[in-house]
N, C-alpha and C positions, 0 to 999 in steps of 0.2 A: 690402623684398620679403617676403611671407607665406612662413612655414616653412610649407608640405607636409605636414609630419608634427603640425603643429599643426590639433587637432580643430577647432575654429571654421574656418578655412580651407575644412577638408575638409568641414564644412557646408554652407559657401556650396557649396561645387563642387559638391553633390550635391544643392543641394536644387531646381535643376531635375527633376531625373531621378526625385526622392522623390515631385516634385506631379502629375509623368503619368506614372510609374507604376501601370498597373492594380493591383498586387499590394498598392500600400499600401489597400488599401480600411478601411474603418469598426471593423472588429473589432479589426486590425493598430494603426492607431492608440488601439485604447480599451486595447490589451492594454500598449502602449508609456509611454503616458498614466498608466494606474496602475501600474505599474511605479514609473513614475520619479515618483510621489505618496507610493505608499508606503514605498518605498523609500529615497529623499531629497525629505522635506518639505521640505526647506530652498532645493533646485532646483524645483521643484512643485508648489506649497501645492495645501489644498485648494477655494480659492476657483478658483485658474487650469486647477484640474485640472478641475472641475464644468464651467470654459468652452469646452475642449478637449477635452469629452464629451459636449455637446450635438448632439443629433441633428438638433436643426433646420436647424443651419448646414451646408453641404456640407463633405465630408472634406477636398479639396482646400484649399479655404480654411483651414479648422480645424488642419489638416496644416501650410499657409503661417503661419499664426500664431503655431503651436507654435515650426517652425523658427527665426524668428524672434526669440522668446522665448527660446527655447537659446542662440541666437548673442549676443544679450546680455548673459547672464547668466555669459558667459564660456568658458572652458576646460573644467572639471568639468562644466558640464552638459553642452554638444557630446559629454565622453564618454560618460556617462552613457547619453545617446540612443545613442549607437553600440554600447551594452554591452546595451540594451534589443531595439535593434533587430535584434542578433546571435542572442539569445537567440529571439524570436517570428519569426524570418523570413532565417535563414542562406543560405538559395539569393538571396532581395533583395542581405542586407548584403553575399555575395560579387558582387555584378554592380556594384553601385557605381563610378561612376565613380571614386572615390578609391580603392578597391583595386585597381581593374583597372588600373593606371598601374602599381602593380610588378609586375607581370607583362609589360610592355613590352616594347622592342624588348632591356635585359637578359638578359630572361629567353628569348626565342629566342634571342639571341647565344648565349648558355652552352648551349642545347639543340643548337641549332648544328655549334658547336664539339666538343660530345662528341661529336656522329655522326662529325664528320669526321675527329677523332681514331681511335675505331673503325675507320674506312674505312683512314683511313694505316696506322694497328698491320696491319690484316688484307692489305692489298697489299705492305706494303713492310717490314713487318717478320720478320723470319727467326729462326728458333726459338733458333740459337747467338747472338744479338744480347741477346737477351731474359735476365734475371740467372734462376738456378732459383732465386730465391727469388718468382720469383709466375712457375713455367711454367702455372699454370689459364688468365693473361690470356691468352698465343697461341692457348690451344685456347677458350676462351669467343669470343674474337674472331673467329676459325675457325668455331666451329659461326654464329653469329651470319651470320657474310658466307656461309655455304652456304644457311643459311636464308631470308635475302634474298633469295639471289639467286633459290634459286624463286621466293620471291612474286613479283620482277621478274619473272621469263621467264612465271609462270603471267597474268601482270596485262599484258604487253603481247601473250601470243597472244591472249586476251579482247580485245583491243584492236583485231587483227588483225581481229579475226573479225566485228568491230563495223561497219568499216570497210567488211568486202566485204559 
């Protein structure tokens, strides 16, 4: 089974999403292109660079060939491209399907989790319960759950109102 955290891997998984994606347009690929030409000739020459700069041929394609050509060439380049494509185009590289996965169903559990932690400290925990070596948590929990609770009461009479 493919490691996840192995670049190539997360190539393939993304390189639907790289070839219709509107945002990879012609510029994004010429900026990533030489980049990774001049930067590592070794991943890049400049005969494949010249091919995956031509304008004649659609981005898409040019784009599917490069990818291609990365996944190849192994490990180092996949990263490469991902250090390239971070750098010219960070709002892209975070939408990625390969980084959107840790931010998964993890990452709400743990978000989760703290609310409702919050929620128990502030209903059910009692100030003589609590060590005085952190009395700020009772009253931060405190102001917290009063200021909730408006937004609740202010957001469901809006509600009310919506209603009638």
């Amino acid at each position: 089974m493919a490691d996840p955290d192995d670049y190539s891997w997360q190539l393939l998984m993304d390189a639907h999403f790289l070839c219709s994606h509107q945002s990879m347009d012609s510029e994004l690929l010429e900026k990533v292109v030489l980049q990774l030409n001049r930067t590592y000739p070794q991943i890049l020459c400049d005969k494949e660079a010249h091919k995956f700069r031509n304008l004649r041929v659609l981005t898409k394609l040019r784009l599917a060939e490069l990818l291609r050509n990365l996944h190849c060439k192994g490990e180092e380049a996949c990263h490469e491209f991902y250090r390239g494509l971070q750098i010219h185009a960070e709002d892209m590289f975070c939408r990625l399907p390969s980084r959107v996965r840790y931010q998964g169903p993890m990452f709400f559990l743990s978000c989760f989790s703290l609310v409702v932690g919050v929620a128990m400290l502030y209903y059910y925990g009692e100030e003589d319960t609590l060590n005085c070596s952190v009395p700020w948590l009772h009253c931060s929990a405190r102001k917290l759950g009063k200021g909730a609770k408006h937004v609740l009461l202010s957001y469901a009479e809006v509600g009310k109102q919506n209603i009638l």
